[in-house]
C-alpha positions in Angstrom: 170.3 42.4 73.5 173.5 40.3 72.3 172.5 38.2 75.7 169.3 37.8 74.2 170.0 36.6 70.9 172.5 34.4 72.2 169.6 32.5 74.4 167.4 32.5 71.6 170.4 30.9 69.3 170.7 28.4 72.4 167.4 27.4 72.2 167.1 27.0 68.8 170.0 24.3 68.9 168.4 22.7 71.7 165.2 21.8 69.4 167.3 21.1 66.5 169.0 18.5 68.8 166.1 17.0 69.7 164.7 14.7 67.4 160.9 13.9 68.7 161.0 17.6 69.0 161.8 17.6 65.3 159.5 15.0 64.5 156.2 16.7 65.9 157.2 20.0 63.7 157.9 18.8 60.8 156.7 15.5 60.7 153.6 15.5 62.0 151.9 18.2 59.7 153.5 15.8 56.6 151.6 13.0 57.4 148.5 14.9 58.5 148.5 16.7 55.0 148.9 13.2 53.0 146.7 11.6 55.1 144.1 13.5 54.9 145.1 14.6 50.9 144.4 10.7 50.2 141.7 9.9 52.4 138.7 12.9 52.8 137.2 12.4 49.6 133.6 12.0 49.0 134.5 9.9 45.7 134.3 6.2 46.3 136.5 4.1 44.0 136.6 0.4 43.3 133.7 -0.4 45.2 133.0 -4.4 45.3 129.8 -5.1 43.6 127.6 -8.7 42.6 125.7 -8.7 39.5 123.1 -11.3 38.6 122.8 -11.8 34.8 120.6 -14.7 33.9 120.4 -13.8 30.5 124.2 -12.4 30.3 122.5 -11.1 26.7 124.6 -8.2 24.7 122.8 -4.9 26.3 123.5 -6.4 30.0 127.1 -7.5 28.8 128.2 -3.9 27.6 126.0 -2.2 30.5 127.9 -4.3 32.6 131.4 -3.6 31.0 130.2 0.4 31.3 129.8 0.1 35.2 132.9 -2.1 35.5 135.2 -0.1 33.5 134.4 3.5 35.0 136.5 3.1 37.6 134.1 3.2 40.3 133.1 -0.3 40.9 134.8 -4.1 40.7 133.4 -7.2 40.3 133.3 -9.1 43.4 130.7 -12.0 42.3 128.7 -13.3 39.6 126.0 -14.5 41.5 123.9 -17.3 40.3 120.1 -16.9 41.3 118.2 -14.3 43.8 118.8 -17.0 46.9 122.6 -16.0 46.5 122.4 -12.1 47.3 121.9 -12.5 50.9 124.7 -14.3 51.9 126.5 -12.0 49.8 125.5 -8.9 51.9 126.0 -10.6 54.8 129.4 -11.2 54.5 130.1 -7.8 53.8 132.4 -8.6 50.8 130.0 -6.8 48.6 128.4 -2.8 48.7 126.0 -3.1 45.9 123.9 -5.6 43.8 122.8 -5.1 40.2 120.0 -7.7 39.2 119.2 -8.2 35.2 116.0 -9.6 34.4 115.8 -12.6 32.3 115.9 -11.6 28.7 117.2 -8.0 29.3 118.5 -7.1 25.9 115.0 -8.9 24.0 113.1 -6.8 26.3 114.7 -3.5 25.8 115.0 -4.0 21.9 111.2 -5.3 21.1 109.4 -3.7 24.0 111.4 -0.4 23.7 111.8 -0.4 28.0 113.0 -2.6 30.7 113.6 -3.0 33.9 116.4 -3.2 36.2 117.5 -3.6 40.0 120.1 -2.1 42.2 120.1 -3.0 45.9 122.8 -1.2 48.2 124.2 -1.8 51.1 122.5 0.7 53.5 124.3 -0.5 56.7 126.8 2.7 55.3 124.0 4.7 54.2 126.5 7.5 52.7 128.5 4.7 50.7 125.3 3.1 49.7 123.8 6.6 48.3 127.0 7.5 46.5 127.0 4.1 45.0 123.3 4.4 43.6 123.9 7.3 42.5 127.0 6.3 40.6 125.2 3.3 39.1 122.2 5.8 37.8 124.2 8.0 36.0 126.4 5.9 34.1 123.0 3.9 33.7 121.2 7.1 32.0 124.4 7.3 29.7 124.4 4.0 28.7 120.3 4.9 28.0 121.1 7.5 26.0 123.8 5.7 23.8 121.4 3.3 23.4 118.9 5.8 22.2 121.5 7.5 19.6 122.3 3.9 18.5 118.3 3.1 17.8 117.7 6.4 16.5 120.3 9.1 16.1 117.5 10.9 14.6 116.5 11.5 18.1 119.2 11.7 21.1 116.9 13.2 23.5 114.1 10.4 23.3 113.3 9.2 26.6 115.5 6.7 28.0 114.2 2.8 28.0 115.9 1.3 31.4 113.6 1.8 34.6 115.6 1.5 37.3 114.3 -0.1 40.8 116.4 0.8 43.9 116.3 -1.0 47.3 118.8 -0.3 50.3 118.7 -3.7 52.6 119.3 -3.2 56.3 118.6 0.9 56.8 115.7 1.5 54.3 115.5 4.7 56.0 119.1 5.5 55.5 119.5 7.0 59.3 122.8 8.0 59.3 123.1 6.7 63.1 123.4 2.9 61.3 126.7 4.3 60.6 127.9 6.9 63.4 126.8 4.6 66.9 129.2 1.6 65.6 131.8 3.9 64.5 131.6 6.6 67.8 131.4 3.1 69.8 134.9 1.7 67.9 136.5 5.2 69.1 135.4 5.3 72.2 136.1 1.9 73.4 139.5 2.1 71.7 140.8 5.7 73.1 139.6 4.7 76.6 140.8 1.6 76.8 144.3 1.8 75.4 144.9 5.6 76.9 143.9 4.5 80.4 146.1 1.7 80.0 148.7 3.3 78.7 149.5 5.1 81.4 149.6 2.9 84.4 153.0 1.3 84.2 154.1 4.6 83.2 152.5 6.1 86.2 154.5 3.5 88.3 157.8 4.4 86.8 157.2 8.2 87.7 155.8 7.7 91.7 159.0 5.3 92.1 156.2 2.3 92.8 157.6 0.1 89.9 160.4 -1.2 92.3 157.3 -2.8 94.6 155.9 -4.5 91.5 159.0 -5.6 91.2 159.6 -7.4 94.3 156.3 -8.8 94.5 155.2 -12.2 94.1 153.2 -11.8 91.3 154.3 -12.7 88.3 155.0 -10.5 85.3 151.4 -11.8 83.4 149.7 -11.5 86.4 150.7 -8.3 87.5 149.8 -7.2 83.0 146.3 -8.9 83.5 145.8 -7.3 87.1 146.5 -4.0 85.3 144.1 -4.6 82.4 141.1 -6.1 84.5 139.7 -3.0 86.4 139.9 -1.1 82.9 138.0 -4.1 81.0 135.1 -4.2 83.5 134.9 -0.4 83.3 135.2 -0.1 79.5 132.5 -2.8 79.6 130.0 -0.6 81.5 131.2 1.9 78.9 129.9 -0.2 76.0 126.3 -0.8 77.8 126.1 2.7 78.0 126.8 3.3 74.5 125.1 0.5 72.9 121.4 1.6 75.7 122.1 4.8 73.9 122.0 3.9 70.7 119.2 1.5 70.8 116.8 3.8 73.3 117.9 7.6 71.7 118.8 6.8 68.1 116.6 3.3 67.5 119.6 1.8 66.3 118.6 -2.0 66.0 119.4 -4.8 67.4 119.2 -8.2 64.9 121.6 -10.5 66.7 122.5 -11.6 69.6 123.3 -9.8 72.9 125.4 -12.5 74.3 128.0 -12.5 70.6 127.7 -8.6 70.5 129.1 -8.6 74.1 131.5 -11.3 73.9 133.0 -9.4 70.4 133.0 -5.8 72.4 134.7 -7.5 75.4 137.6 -9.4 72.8 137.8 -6.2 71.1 138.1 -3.9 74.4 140.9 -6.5 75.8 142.9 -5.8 72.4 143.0 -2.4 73.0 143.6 -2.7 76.6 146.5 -5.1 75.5 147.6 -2.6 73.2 147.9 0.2 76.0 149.5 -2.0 78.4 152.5 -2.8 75.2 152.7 1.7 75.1 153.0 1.5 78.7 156.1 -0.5 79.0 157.5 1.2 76.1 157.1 4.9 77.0 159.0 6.4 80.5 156.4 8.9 81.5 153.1 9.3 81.7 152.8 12.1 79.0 154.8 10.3 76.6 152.4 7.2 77.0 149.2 9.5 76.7 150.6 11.0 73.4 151.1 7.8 71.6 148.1 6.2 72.5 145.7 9.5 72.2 147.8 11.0 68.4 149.1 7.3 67.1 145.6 5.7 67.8 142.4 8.1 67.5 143.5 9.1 63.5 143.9 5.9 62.4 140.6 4.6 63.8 138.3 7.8 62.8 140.5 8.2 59.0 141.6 4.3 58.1 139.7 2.2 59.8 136.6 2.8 57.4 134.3 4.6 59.7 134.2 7.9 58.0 135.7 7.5 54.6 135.6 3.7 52.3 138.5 1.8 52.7 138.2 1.4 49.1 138.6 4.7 47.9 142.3 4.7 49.9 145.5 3.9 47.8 146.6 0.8 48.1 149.7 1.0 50.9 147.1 2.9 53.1 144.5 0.1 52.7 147.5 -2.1 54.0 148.2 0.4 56.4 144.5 -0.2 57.9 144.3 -3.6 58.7 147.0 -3.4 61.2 144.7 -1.7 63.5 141.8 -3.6 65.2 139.5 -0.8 64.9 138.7 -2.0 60.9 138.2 -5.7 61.9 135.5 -4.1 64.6 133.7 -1.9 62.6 132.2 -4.8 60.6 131.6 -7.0 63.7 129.5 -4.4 65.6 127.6 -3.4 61.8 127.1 -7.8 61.4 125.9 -8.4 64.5 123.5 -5.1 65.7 122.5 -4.2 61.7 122.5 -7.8 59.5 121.9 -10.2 62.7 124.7 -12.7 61.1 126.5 -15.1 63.4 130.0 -16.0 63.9 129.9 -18.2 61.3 130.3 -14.8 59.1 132.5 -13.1 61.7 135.0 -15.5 62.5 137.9 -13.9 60.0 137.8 -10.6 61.9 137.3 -12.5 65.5 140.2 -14.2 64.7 142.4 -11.4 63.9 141.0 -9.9 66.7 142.3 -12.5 68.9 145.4 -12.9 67.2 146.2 -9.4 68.1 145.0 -9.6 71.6 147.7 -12.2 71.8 149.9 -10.6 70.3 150.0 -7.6 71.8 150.6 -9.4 75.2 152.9 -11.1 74.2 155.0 -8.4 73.3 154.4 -6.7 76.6 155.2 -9.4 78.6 158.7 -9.2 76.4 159.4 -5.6 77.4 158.3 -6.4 81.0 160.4 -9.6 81.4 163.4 -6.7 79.9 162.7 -4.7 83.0 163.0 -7.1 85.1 166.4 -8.1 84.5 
């Protein structure tokens, strides 16, 4: 029994020796907690809105400062006139629109009722509900202030604001506008980088490395030789999933086929890029698997906005998010397949796209050159 104890003792130093070993017990289920502590919540916070006020009259002024102040939404724009709300929703800077009518206040104080607009963005058709439906209730308090101003005599009189929704993009609010561009960002990315991930690796361990090493090629070649087979497969992947969507779900298709594939294809080589940078790093094959599997598929389904708004995230986690390439995707496939914009609306997240493509090689070619030596 005192053998026993002693081997248990023995082990028990071993793990406390070991740091990863450390760092998966303890570590892990820390960040998993606070992750998921700070970012599954249904309640969406600081939501950028537009509002067009012709009349900017004292009702829409305070009705305005009521939405603004409740902590739910933040100005984004003031738009000018009706032609401006488009572009606005195309850009994707903005989730929801409120349109005043001209002479809002006159109307509501001499005709006792009057009218009022809210248009959501419905490409997120949970995010566009929850929106609407935090715009209506503080809308029906505002109503009833009104009321108990006009006549306290009566707090329960009907309210005088009719309110006229519209969701642009998804009128039917079919939640697969959301889940087939998000499901398609996780697949490409887990596939792509954890295939990759492991072939260098895979070298290392069969004792190949030393032929790659002795070869003619040169390191870049011998990177983009590794990544090419993987791109063209992943590729065939994103047919697949993109036939699927269209033919199964009726997910539409308003832009182009030739920018949608050109995107996936920049996207697909960052996160082949991406895996090839965890392959030079990690020693085995298990070791690259973990990383790209645990340190890639939470991000993307938790931060990268496909479940959960950005918005509603603290701030360091928002900042946290735009280092990975699934958040600069999600609103490239949702642009092209759901709005039908062009790159002319795109080009900020196909840049960083490309800048991390580069970047990402770049910094594998590094640790390869390192092996070399």
């Amino acid at each position: 029994m005192n053998r026993f104890f002693a081997f248990v003792i023995k082990e028990f130093r071993h793990i406390y020796r070991d740091r990863r070993t450390m760092l998966i017990l303890f570590g892990m289920p820390v960040i998993q907690v606070l992750l998921f502590g700070f970012v599954l919540t249904n309640e969406i916070k600081n939501a950028a809105i537009a509002i067009l006020d012709p009349s900017k009259d004292e009702a829409s002024l305070r009705l305005t400062s009521k939405l603004l102040s409740s902590g739910y939404f933040r100005l984004e724009r003031s738009l000018a006139s009706a032609d401006a709300l488009e572009p606005a929703f195309r850009q994707g800077k903005i989730k929801l629109a409120l349109v005043f009518p001209p002479g809002f206040s006159h109307t509501l104080r001499h005709d006792g009722t009057a009218q009022l607009q809210l248009i959501g963005d419905a490409s997120d058709p949970n995010t566009a509900t929850t929106l609407i439906n935090y715009a209506n209730a503080i809308i029906l308090d505002f109503q009833r202030e009104q009321v108990a101003l006009s006549n306290p005599n009566a707090p329960g009189a009907p309210p005088g604001i009719r309110v006229e929704t519209r969701m642009r993009y998804n009128p039917e609010q079919k939640a697969v506008f959301n889940f087939v561009p998000g499901v398609m960002t996780l697949i490409l990315m887990l596939v792509s980088a954890m295939m990759t991930s492991i072939t260098l690796a895979r070298e290392k361990e069969l004792g190949t490395m030393e032929v790659l090493l002795v070869s003619p090629l040169q390191p870049l070649q011998i990177l983009l030789g590794k990544t090419a087979p993987y791109l063209a497969l992943s590729f065939l992947n994103t047919v697949l999933v993109v036939a699927l969507g269209m033919l199964v779900f009726g997910m539409p298709m308003r832009g182009s086929f030739l920018l949608l594939g050109l995107e996936c294809l920049l996207y697909m080589f960052v996160a082949l890029s991406l895996g090839i940078f965890i392959s030079t790093r990690a020693k085995t094959q298990m070791v690259a698997m973990f990383a790209s599997a645990l340190g890639l598929m939470m991000p993307t389904i938790l931060l990268s906005g496909f479940l959960f708004p950005r918005e509603s995230m603290p701030l360091l986690l928002q900042i946290i998010s735009v280092l990975f390439p699934a958040t600069w995707f999600i609103p490239i496939i949702k642009g092209v397949m759901i709005k039908g914009v062009g790159l002319e609306y795109l080009w900020k997240e196909t840049l960083v796209l490309a800048l991390m493509a580069l970047g990402f090689i770049g910094l594998s070619l590094r640790n390869f050159k390192n092996r070399l030596e």
